[in-house]
C-alpha positions in Angstrom: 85.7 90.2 153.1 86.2 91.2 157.2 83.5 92.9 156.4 81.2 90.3 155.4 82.7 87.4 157.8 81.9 90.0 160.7 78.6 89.9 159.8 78.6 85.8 159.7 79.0 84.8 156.5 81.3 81.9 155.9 84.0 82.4 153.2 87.1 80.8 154.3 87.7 79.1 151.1 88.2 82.7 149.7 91.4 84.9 149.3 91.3 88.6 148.5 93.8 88.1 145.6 90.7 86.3 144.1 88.7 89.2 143.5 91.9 91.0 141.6 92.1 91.1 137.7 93.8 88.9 135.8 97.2 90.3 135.7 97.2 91.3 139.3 96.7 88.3 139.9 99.3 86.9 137.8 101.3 89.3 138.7 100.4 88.7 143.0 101.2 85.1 142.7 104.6 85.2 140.8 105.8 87.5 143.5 104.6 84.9 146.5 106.0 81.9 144.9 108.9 83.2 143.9 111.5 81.0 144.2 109.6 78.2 145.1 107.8 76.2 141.9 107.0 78.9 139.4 104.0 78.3 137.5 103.5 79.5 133.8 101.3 82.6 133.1 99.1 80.0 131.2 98.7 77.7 134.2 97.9 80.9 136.7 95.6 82.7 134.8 93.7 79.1 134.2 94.1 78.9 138.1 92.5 82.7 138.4 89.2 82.0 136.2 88.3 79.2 138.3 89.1 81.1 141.5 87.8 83.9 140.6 84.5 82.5 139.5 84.4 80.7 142.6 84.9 83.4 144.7 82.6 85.8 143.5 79.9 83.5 143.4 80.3 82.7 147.0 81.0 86.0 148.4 77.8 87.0 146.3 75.7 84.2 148.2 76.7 84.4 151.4 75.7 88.3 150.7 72.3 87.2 150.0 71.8 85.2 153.1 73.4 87.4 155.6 71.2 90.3 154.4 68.3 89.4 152.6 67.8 85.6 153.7 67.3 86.6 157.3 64.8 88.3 156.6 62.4 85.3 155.7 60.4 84.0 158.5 57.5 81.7 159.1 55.6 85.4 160.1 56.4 86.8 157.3 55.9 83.3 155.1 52.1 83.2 156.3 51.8 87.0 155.1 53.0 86.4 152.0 50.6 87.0 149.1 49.1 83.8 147.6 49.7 81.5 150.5 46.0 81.8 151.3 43.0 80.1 150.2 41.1 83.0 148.4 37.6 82.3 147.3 35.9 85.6 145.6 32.6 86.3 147.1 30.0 86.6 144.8 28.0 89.6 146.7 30.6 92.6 147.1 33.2 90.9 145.1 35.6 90.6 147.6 38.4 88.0 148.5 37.5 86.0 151.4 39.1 83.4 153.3 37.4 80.2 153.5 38.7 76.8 154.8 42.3 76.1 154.3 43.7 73.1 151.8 45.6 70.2 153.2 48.5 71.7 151.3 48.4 75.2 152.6 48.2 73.6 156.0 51.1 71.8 155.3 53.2 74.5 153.7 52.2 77.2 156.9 53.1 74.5 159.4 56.0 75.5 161.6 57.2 72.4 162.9 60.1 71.0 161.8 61.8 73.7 160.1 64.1 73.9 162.4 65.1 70.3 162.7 67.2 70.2 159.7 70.7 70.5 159.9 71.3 70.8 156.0 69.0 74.2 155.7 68.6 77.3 157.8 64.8 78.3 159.0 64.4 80.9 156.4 66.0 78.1 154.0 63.5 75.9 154.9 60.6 78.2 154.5 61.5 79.4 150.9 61.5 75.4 150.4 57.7 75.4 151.4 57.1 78.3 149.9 58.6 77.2 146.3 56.8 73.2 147.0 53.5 74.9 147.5 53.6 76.8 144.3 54.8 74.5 142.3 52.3 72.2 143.3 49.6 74.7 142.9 50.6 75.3 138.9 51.0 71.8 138.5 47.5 70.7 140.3 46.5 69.3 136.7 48.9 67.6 135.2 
């Protein structure tokens, strides 16, 4: 977890006694509250499956956007295979760039991926990049 939350990623909601087995963490939580009010085993190991779920699907998340997320850029967007216009030429049989489409234009343009404050650049540019396809397999319907 330090390690992760060095790197930026944001998992304050998480404990490391939520990445423990069951009875660890059975066993972890009836020693802390001790004393206090005692839950049942029933009511804790109900309490680990949620948290448990919970954290490992954050900590694997924030994984993915602290390391492979960052990675995505409008560069590296415009390079990506099949966001071009390719029209095969009819003499060598080569792909060719011709004129772009509207929505290729639209997908490649740069402004305003930064001016959201709900998604990240590389957010935003897997956005464009899912839009674009989808529209392009669903140009007939």
């Amino acid at each position: 977890l330090n390690f992760l939350k060095q790197h930026g990623a944001l998992l304050s909601s998480v404990r490391p006694e939520h990445f423990l087995s069951c009875d660890q963490f059975v066993k972890h939580m009836q020693q802390a509250t001790s004393g206090a009010t005692s839950a049942t085993r029933r009511q804790l190991e109900k309490l680990f499956y949620v948290k448990s779920a919970e954290a490992w699907t954050n900590a694997i998340w924030q994984t993915i956007k602290i390391f492979l997320l960052n990675r995505v850029t409008p560069k590296a967007l415009k390079l990506t295979p099949g966001m071009r216009d390719e029209h095969e030429d009819d003499e060598d049989g080569q792909f060719t760039s011709k004129k772009l489409s509207p929505e290729l234009l639209g997908a490649l343009d740069v402004k305003g991926l930064a001016d959201s404050n709900l998604y990240s650049v590389p957010e935003a540019c897997l956005l464009r990049w899912l839009n674009f396809h989808f529209a392009k397999a669903n140009n007939s319907r």
